[in-house]
Phi, psi and omega in degrees: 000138176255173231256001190253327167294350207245332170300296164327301154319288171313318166314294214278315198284305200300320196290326196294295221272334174250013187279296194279358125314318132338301161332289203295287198311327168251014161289354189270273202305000187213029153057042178253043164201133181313146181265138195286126165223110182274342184260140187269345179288198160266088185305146195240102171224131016275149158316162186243131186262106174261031163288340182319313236227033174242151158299133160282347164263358181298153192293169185279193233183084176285141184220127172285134150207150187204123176295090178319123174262200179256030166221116160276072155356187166262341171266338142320298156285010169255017169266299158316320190283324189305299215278310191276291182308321177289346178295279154326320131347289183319322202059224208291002190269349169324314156311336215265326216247157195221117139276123156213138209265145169252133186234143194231145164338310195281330168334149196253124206297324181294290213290332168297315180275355156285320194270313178327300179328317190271117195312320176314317205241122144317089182269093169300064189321135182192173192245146178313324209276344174274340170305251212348289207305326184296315211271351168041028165106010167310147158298156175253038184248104173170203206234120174248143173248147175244156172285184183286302204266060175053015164285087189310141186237294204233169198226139181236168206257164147309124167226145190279310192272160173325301192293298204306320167317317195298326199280323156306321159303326188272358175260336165296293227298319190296317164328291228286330189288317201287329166321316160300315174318297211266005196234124153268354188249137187105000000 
């Protein structure tokens, strides 16, 4: 080999193995592709620790929750519809997962006392003032998923018409199954 092949070679072996490195680094640094996300909800960081307002004997838990207000809307109740179907939804996976509506003194009492009635939905009683301390000035008028050890993770917004709640149900029900997938505990 003469010395114009060996130049050539090293040229080609440097360009193959450090030119797509190179790339990578500066597509890393200047954002030129979207970062892979997979969950349709809002991830909340930092999580929010709601064990304050939890039984301490309850078994752990993957958990829907949604904060009753004191008037229940139309986005209240598709919220409420959301929670209970995305519950049911799971099938055998149902058992793993806890719907819970948190209801406070200002909460609005027919809707409280329906759901005490409904098997499904878990009614957490608690005072505004432990709403406040989980949730630290976060909005509650939404749909939350909390983790086994009671960590709100991710947050979904309220929608006012019928269809988008349903449709907005199948992006919790997609969260909460790869959440399931991937979690052995609950």
């Amino acid at each position: 080999m003469n010395n114009t092949s060996n130049k050539r070679l090293i040229i080609t072996l440097a360009v193959v193995f450090i030119l797509p490195v190179v790339l990578a680094k500066l597509a890393l640094d200047n954002n030129w592709f979207n970062k892979a996300a997979t969950n349709k909800g809002e991830l909340l960081s930092p999580t929010l620790d709601m064990s304050a307002i939890q039984d301490k004997a309850a078994e752990p838990k993957w958990q829907l929750v949604y904060v009753l207000p004191s008037q229940c809307s139309i986005e209240c109740e598709n919220a409420l519809y959301s929670v209970e179907q995305v519950w049911t939804a799971l099938g055998k996976e149902h058992d793993r997962v806890r719907a819970t509506v948190i209801s406070t003194p200002d909460s609005d009492p027919s809707v409280a006392r329906r759901l005490n009635e409904h098997s499904a939905v878990k009614l957490l009683k608690t005072n505004a003032e432990s709403v406040n301390n989980v949730f630290k000035g976060e909005p509650v008028n939404a749909i939350f998923i909390a983790d086994t050890l009671n960590n709100v993770i991710l947050r979904y917004p309220l929608q006012v018409e019928q269809q988008q709640a349903i449709l907005h149900s199948r992006d919790i029900l997609s969260d909460l199954r790869k959440l399931l997938k991937l979690s052995r505990i609950g």
